[in-house]
KOLNU-692509 format. One line per field, with one value per residue (C-alpha): residue in three letters; z, y, x; chain. Coordinates in nm, 2 decimals. Example, Ala and Ser with C-alpha at 12.3 -4.5 7.8 and 13.67 -1.06 7.14 Angstrom:
<atoms>
resn: ALA,SER $
Z: 0.78,0.71 $
Y: -0.45,-0.11 $
X: 1.23,1.37 $
chain: A,A $
</atoms>
This chain:
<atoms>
resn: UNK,UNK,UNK,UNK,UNK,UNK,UNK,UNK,UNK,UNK,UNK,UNK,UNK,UNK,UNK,UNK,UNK,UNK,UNK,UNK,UNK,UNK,UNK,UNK,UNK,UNK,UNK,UNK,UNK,UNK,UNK,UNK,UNK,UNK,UNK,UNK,UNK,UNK,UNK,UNK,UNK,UNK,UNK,UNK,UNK,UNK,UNK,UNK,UNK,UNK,UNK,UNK,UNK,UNK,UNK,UNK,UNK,UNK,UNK,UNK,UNK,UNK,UNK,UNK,UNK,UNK,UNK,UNK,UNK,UNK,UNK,UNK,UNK,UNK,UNK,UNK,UNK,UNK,UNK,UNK,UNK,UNK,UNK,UNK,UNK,UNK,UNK,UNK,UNK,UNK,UNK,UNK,UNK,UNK,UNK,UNK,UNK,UNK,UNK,UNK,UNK,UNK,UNK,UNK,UNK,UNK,UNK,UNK,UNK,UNK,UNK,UNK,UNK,UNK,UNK,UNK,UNK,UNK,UNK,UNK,UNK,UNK,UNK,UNK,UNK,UNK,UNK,UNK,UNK,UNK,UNK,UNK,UNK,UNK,UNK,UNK,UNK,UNK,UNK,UNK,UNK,UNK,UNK,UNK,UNK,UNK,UNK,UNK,UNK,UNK,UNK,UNK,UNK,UNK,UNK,UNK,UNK,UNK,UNK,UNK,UNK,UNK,UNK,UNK,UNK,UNK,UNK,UNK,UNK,UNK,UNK,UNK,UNK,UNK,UNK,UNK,UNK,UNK,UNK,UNK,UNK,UNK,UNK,UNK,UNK,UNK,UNK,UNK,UNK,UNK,UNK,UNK,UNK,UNK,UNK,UNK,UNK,UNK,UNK,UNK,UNK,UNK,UNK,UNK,UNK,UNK,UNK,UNK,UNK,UNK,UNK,UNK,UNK,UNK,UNK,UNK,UNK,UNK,UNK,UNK,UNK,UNK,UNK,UNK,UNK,UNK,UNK,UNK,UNK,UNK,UNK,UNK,UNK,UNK,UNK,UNK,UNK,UNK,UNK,UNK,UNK,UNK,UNK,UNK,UNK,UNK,UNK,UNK,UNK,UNK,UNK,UNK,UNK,UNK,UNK,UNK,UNK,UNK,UNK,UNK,UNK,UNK,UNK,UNK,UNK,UNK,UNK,UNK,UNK,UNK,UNK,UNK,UNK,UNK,UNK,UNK,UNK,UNK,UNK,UNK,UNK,UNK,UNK,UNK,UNK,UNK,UNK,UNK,UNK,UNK,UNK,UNK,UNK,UNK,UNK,UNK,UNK,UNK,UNK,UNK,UNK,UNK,UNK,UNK,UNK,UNK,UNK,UNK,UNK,UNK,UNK,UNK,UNK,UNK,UNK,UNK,UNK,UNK,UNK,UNK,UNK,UNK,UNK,UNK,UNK,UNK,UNK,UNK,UNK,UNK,UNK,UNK,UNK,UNK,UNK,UNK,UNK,UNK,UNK,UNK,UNK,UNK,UNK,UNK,UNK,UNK,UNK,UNK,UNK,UNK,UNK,UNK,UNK,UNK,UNK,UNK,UNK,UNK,UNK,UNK,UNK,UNK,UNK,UNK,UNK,UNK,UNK,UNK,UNK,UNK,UNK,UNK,UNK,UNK,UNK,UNK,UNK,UNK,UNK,UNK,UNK,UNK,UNK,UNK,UNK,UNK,UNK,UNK,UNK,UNK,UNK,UNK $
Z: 1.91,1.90,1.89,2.07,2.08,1.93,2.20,2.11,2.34,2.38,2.57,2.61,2.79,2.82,3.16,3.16,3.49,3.34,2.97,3.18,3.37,3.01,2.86,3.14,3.09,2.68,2.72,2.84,2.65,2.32,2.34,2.50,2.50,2.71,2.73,2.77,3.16,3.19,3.51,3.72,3.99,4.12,3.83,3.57,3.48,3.53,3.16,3.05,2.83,2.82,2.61,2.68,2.45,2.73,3.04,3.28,3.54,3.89,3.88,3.59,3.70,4.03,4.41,4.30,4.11,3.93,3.97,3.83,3.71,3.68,3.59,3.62,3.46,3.71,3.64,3.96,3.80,3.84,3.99,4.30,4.33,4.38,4.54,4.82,4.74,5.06,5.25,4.98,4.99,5.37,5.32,5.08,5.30,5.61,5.45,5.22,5.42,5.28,5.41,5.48,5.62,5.65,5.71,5.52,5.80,5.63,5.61,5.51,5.16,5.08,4.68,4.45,4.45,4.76,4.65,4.43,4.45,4.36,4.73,4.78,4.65,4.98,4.89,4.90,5.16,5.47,5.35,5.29,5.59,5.54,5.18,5.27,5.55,5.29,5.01,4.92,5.11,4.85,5.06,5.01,4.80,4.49,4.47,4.50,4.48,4.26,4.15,3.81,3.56,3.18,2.91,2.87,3.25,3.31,3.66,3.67,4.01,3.92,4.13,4.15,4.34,4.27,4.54,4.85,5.04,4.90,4.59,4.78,5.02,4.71,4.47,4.78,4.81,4.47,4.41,4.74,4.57,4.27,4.40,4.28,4.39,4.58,4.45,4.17,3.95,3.91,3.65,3.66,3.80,3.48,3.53,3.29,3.25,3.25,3.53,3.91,4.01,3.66,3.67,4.06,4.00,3.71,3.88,4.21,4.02,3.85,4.19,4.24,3.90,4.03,4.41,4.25,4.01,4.29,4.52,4.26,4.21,4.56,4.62,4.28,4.44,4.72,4.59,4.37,4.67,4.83,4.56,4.51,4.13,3.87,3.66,3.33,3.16,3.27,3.18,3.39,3.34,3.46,3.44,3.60,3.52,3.26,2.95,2.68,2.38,1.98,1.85,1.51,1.47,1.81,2.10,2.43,2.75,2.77,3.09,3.17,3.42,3.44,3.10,3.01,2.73,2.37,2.16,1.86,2.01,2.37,2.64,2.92,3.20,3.21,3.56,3.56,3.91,4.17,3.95,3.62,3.39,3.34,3.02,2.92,2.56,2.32,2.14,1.72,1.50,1.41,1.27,1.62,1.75,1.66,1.83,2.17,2.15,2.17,2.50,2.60,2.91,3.25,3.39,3.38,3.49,3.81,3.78,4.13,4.36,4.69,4.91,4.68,4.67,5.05,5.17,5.39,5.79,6.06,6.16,6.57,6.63,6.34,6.22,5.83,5.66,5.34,5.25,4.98,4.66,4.73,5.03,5.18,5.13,4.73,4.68,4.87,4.64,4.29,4.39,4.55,4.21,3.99,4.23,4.38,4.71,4.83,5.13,5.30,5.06,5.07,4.91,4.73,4.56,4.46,4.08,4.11,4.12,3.79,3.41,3.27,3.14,2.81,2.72,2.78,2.58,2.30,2.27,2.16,1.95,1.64,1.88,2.08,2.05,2.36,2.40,2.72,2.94,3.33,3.50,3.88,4.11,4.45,4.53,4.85,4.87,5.19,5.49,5.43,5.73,5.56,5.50,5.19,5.16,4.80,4.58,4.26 $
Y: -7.67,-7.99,-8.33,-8.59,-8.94,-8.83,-8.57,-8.23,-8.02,-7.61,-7.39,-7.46,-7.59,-7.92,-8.01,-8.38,-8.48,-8.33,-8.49,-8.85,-8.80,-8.71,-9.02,-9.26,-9.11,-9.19,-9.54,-9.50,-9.23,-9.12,-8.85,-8.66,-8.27,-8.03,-7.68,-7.41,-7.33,-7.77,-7.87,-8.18,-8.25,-8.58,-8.86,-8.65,-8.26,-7.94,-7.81,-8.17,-8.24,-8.61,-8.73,-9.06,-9.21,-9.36,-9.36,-9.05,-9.01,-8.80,-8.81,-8.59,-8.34,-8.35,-8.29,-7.93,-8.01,-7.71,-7.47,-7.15,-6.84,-6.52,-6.19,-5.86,-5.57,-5.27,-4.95,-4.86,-4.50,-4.68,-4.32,-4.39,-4.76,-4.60,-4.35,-4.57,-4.88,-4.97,-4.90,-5.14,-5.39,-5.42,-5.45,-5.73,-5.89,-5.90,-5.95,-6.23,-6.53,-6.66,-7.05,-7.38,-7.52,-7.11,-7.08,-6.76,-6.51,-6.26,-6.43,-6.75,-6.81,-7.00,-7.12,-7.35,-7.57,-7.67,-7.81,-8.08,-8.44,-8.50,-8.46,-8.79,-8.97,-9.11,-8.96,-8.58,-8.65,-8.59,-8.29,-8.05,-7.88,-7.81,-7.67,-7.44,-7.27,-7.29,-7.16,-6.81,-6.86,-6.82,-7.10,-7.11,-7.18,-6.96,-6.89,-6.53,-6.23,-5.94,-5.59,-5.49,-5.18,-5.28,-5.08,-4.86,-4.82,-4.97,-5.16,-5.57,-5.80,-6.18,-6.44,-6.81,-7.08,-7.39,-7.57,-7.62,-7.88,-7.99,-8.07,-8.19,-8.46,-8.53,-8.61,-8.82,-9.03,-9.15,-9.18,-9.41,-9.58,-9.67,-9.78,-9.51,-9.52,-9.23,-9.03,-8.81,-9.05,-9.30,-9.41,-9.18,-9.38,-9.41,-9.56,-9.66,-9.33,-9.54,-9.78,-9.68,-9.53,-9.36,-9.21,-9.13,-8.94,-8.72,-8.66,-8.50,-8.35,-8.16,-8.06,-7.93,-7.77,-7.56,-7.53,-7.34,-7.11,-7.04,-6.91,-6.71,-6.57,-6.46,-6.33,-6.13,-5.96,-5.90,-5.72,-5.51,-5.41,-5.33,-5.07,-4.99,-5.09,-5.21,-5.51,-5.43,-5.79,-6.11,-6.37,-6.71,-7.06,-7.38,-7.52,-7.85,-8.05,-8.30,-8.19,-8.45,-8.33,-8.38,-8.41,-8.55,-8.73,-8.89,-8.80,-8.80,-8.69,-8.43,-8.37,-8.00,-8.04,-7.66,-7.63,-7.35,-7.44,-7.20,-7.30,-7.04,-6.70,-6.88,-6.67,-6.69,-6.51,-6.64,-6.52,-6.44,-6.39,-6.14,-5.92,-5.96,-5.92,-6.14,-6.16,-6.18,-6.40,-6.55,-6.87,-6.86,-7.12,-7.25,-7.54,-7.70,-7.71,-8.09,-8.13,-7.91,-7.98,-7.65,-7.59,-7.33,-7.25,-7.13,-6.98,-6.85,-7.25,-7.25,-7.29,-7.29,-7.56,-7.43,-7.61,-7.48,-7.13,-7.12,-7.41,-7.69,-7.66,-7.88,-7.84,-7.92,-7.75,-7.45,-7.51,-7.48,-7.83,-7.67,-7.29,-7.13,-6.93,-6.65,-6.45,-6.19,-5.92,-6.06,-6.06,-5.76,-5.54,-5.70,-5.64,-5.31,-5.23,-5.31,-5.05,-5.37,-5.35,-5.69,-5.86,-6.18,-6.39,-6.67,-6.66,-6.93,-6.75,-6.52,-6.36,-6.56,-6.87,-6.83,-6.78,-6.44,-6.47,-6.32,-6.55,-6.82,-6.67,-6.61,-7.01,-7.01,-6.80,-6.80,-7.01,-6.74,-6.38,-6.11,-5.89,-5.71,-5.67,-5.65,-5.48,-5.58,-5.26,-5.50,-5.84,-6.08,-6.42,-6.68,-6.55,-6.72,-6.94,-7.14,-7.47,-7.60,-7.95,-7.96,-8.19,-7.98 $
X: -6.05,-5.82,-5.96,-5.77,-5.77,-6.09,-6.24,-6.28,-6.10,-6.06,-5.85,-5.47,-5.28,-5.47,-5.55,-5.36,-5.58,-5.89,-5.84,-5.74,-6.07,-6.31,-6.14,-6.25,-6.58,-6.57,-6.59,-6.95,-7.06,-7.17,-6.99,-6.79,-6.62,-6.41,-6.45,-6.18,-6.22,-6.19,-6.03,-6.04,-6.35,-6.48,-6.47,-6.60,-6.39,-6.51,-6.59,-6.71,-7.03,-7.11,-7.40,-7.61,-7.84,-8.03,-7.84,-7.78,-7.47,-7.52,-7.11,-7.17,-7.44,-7.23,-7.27,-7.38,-7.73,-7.82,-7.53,-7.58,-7.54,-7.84,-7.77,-8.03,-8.02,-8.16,-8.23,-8.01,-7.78,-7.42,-7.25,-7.48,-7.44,-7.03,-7.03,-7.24,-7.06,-6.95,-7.29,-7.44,-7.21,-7.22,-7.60,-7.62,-7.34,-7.54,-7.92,-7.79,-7.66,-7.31,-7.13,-7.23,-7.57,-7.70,-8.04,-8.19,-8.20,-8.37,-8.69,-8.84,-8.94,-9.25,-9.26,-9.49,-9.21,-9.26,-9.61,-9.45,-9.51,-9.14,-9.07,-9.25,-8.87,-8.67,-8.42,-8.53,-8.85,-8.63,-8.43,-8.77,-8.75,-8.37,-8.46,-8.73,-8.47,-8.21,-8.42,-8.27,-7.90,-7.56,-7.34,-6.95,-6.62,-6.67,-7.07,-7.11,-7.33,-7.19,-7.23,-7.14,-7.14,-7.14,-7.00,-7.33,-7.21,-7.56,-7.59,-7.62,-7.66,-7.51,-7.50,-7.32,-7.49,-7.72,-7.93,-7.73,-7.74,-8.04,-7.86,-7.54,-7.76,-7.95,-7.65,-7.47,-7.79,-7.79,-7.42,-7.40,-7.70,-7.58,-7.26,-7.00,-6.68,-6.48,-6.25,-6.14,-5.99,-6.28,-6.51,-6.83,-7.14,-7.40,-7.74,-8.06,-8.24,-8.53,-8.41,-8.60,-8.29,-8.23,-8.62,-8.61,-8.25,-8.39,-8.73,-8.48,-8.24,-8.56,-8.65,-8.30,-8.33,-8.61,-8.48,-8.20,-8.35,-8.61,-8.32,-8.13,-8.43,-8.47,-8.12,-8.15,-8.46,-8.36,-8.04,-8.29,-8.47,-8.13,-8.02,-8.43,-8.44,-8.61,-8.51,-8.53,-8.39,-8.27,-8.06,-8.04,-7.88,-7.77,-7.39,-7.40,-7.76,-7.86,-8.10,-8.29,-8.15,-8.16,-7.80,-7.71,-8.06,-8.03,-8.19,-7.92,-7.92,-7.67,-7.51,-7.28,-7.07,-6.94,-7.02,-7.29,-7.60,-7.53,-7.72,-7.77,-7.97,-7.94,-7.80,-7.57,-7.43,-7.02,-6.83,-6.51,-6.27,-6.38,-6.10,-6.21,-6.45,-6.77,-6.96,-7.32,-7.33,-7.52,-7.48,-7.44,-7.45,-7.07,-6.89,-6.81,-7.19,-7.19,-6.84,-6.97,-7.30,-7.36,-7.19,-6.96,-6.74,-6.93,-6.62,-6.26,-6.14,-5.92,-5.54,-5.46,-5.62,-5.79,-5.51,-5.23,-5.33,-5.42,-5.18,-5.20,-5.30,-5.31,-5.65,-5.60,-5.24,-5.28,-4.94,-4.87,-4.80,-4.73,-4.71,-4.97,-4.89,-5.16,-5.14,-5.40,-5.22,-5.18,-5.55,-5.58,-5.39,-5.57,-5.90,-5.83,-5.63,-5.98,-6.18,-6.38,-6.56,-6.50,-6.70,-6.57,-6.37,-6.06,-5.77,-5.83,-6.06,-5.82,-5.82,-5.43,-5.58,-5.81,-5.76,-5.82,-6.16,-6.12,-5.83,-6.05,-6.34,-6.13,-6.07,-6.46,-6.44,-6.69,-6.91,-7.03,-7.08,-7.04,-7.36,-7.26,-6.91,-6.96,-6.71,-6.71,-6.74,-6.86,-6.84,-6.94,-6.86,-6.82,-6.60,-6.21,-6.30,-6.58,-6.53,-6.70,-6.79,-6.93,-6.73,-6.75 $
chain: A,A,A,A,A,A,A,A,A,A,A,A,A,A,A,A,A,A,A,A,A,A,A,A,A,A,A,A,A,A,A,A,A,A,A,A,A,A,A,A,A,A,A,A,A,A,A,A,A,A,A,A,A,A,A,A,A,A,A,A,A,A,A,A,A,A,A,A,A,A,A,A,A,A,A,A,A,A,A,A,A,A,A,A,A,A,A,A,A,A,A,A,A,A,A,A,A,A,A,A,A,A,A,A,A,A,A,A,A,A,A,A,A,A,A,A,A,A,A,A,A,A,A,A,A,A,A,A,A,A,A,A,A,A,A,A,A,A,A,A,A,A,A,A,A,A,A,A,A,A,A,A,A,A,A,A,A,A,A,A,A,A,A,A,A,A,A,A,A,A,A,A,A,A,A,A,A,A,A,A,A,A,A,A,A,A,A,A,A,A,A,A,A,A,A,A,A,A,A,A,A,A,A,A,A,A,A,A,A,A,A,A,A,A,A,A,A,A,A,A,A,A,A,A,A,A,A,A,A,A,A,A,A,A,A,A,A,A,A,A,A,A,A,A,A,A,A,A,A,A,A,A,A,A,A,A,A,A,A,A,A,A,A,A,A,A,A,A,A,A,A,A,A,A,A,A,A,A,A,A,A,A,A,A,A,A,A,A,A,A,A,A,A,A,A,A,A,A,A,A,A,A,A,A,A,A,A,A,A,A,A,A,A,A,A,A,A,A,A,A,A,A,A,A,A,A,A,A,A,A,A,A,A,A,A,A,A,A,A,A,A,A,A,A,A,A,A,A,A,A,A,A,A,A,A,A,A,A,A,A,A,A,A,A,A,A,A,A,A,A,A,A,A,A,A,A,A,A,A,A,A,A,A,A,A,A,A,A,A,A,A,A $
</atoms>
């Protein structure tokens, strides 16, 4: 860890763009951090932690309320799940629905959540319907569904989403609310906690909360039912929502933008690229848990963009404007190298345009402790021609 200018940062290089973007957020904040895997999103980084005393942002939490990461452990015998890899993986790929605005095709899923008054708000009230067709469907860009074998060679499903566009029409509504301005490079839009619009965001944003555990716990079972297993433990956890927390006798809100919870004996299921490794861990205490607020990094951290790695096209004539640094054939060959079964997939989500996950672990080190190593064996994302319009 480095502070500067007074910000505690991990993971080098410094993202300049991402450090220029936590420092615009410092001036409202009572504090502020960057994780290893920090790069820049919209006003506020990927990797930040910003802490209110009583004020919330929805730049912070983002256009992706309640992204997430859960991981089960089955009792599935991994030389099976192999040796019928590809049968599997087409499976999940069809019976799972992956892209933008998806309905769940498998079947529709009723939940208590659906009961709650919350949905009374304006600004969630007209997307219910939407939700409850949504409810259970992965989406685009780098949300995923995964297949993995530890080092006990034990079998894990994880998935990466948070609540669609539930969360993304929920998020809009209040940024255009509040008056936030557009762009990447703009202050972050911070309200009263305890203003209308402060208590009506963080009463939706709970919603979204438990839209999105609701469908990760969907997909997860319905992957179990796919390889007909048992879950035998699980680990689940938010990256980009708000929490009321006690730091350094104050109470704050504290809100993770791409930055996972750890605090001591708290676990976390960490992905890496669709070619590396992914991590289950478990926060301990350490000297920095005042500096991170007991946060930690929710990912590798991207070091390609989506344009640069894919380049630029003109969407009406389909000519190239500007050439990209990973090609098919490139991502081909890594994931084919780590004995992944791969279904759909860009290239800019390509294990080129990521940090190696460990080398980012290792830059928090002493703050968190590895309890299991996943090793991916298949993975199914979004088809390359999926346009994703979530912000973060």
């Amino acid at each position: 860890m480095q502070m500067i200018e007074g910000i505690p940062v991990w993971g080098s290089p410094v993202d300049e763009g991402a450090f220029s973007q936590i420092k615009t957020c410092a001036a409202t904040a009572a504090h502020t951090a960057l994780m290893a895997d920090h790069h820049k999103g919209y006003a506020v980084p990927i990797g930040g932690v910003v802490a209110y005393e009583e004020s919330i942002s929805p730049s912070g939490v983002g256009f992706d309320i309640a992204c997430g990461n859960k991981a089960v452990l089955t009792d599935a015998d991994a030389a099976d799940v192999r040796r019928n890899i590809g049968a599997i993986m087409d499976d999940i790929f069809q019976t799972i629905s992956f892209g933008i605005g998806r309905k769940n095709d498998d079947e529709r899923v009723d939940h208590e959540l659906f009961d709650s008054s919350a949905w009374s708000h304006k600004a969630v009230a007209p997307l219910k319907e939407m939700a409850r067709n949504q409810l259970g469907t992965v989406g685009g860009g780098n949300h995923y569904v995964d297949l993995f074998a530890d080092e006990q060679d034990r079998v894990w499903i994880g998935v990466h989403f948070g609540s669609r566009g539930l969360g993304h029409k929920t998020a809009t509504f209040f940024l255009q609310a509040g008056g936030a301005q557009d762009g990447m490079d703009v202050p972050p839009l911070v309200v009263g906690a305890n203003s209308p619009l402060g208590a009506d965001y963080l009463a939706c944003m709970e919603l979204a909360g438990r839209y999105a555990y609701a469908g990760r716990d969907w997909v997860c079972g319905r992957v179990r039912r796919i390889l007909g297993a048992r879950a035998i433990e699980e680990v689940h956890n938010h990256h980009n929502f708000a929490w009321r927390e006690h730091h350094g006798g104050r109470d704050l809100w504290v809100v993770r933008k791409g930055a996972t919870p750890a605090f001591p004996g708290q676990r976390g299921f960490v992905g890496g690229s669709m070619g590396d490794i992914s991590v289950i861990i478990e926060g301990v205490e350490n000297p920095w848990g005042a500096e991170s607020l007991y946060s930690t990094i929710h990912g590798a951290g991207r070091v390609l963009g989506r344009m640069e790695a894919k380049g630029k096209y003109d969407r009406k004539t389909g000519e190239c404007k500007r050439p990209g640094k990973v090609s098919e054939e490139m991502m081909r060959e890594w994931v084919t190298s780590a004995g992944v079964a791969l279904r759909g997939a860009g290239v800019d989500e390509s294990p080129h345009c990521y940090k190696r996950l460990p080398d980012v672990l290792n830059a928090h080190q002493g703050m968190i402790r590895v309890l299991h190593t996943l090793t991916p064996v298949g993975v199914a994302m979004a088809g390359a021609r999926e346009f994703d319009p979530y912000k973060d």
